[in-house]
Each structure stands twice: as C-alpha cells, then as structure tokens.
C-alpha positions in Angstrom: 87.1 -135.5 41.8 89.6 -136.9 39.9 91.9 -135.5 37.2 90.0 -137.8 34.4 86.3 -135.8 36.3 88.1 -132.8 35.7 89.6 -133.2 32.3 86.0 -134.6 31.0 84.0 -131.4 32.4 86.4 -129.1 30.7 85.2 -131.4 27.5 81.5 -131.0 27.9 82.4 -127.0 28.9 84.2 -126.7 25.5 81.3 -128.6 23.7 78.6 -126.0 25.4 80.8 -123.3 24.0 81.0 -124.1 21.2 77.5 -124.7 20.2 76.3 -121.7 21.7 79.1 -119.6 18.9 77.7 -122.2 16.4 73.7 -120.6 17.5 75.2 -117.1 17.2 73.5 -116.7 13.5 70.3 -118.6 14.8 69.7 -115.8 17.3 71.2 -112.7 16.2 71.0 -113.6 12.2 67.3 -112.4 11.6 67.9 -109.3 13.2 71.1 -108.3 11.6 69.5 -109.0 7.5 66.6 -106.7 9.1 69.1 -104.3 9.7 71.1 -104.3 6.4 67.5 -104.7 4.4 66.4 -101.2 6.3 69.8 -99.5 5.7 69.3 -100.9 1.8 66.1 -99.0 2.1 67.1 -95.8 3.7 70.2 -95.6 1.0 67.3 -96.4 -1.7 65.3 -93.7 -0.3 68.1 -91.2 -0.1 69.0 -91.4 -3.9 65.9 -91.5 -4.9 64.9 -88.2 -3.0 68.5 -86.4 -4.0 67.6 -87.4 -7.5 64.1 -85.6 -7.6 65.8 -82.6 -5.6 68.7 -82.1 -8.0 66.4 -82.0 -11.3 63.9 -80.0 -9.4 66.5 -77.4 -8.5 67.8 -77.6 -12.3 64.5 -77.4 -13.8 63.8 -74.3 -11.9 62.6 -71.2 -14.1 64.9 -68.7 -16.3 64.4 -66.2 -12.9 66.9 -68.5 -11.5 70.3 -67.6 -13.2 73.0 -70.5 -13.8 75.1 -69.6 -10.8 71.4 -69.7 -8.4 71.1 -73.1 -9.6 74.9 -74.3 -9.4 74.8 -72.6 -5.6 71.7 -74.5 -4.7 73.2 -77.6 -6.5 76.5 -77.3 -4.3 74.5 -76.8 -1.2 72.3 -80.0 -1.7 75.4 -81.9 -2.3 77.3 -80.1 1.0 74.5 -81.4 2.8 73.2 -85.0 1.5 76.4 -85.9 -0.2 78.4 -86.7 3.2 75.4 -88.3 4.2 74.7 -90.4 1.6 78.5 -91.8 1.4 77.9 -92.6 5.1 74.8 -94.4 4.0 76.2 -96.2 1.3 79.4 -97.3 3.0 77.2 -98.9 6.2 75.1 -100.3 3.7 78.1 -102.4 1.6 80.1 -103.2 4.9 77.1 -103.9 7.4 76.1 -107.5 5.8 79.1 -108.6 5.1 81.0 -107.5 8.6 78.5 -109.8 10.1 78.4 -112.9 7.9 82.5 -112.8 8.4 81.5 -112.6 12.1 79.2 -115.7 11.9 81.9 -117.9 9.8 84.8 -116.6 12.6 82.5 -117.2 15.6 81.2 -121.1 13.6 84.7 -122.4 12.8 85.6 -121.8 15.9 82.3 -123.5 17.8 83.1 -126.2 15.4 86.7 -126.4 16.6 86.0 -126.3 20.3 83.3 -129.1 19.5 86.3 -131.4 18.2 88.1 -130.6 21.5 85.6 -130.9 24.0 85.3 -134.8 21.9 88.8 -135.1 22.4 89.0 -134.3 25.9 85.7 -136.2 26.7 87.5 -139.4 25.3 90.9 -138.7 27.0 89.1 -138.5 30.1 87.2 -141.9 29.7 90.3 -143.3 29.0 92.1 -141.7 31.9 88.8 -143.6 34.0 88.9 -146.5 32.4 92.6 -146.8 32.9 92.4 -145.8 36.3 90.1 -148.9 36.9 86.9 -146.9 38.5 
C-alpha cells in the first residue's frame, strides 16, 4: 500500500464521518422535538393544575382564616414552585441545546466532507504522479 492508498482511505474515512455527523438530526431529530413537545406539555399541565389549586385554596370558605389560606398558599408554592422552575428551565434550554448540537455536529460533517475531497484528490495526484 502505498502513501497515495493510504492518504486516499483517510479521505473516504473523513468523508464517512462526516456524513454520518451530517445524519445526526435525521436519526435522533424526531425523538428529541418529541421530547421538548412532551416537556412543553408537562410544564402546560403543571400551570394549569397550580393555577386551579391556588384559586381553589383562595376561594376556600370564611372558616378558613387569611393566615389558613396564605399557609396553604406558601406550602403549594414550597412544593410545586421548585418544581415548576425545573420544568420550565428544561423546557426553554432542551430544544435549543440540541438544535446548537445539530449545527456544531453539521458544520463540522460538512468540514470533514471538504477534507476527505481534498485528501481524495491529493491522493490521485500522489498516484497519478507516481505513474501506477
């Protein structure tokens, strides 16, 4: 094998790399917007349920004195609040953490494709010159 053989496999090795980063999206994309549509839901679901729970526990009758509701209004927030800032922070970052991934991991395939070009033709070269 000679250094032209070895310069061209490195080529075709780069190319194969980089279109399986440039496929990244193609395989893992559907599952990921699954993923960020069902966290969307779950924060959706969250509110919607802390919403009904607050103005429940503030329409509760006169029995209930001001401080009863502001204690049961503190504990609903000591418990769902932490959660729901969890939620909503996965929920922003999720999407766009991955579509930053997927523009990293393509500019790069399309990068190692232009090598793997490059090398491929420095190694026909290298042949041709060589005179096999």
């Amino acid at each position: 094998m000679t250094n032209a053989d070895i310069v061209t496999i490195v080529g075709l090795s780069l190319g194969t790399v980089g279109a399986i980063l440039l496929a990244y999206d193609v395989v893992y994309g559907p599952g990921k917007r699954e993923r960020a549509a069902n966290l969307s839901r779950q924060l959706e679901l969250l509110q919607r349920t802390r919403q009904f729970s607050r103005s429940t526990i503030v329409g509760l009758p006169k029995q209930y004195s001001e401080e009863d509701k502001n204690r049961l209004l503190a504990e609903e927030e000591s418990e769902w609040g932490p959660k729901e800032t969890t939620l909503k922070d996965a929920n922003e970052n999720f999407l766009r953490r991955y579509e930053l991934r997927v523009i990293a991991l393509g500019a790069n395939g399309v990068l190692l494709i232009l090598l793997a070009f490059v090398l491929q033709l420095v190694g026909v070269i290298m042949t041709s010159l060589s005179g096999h």
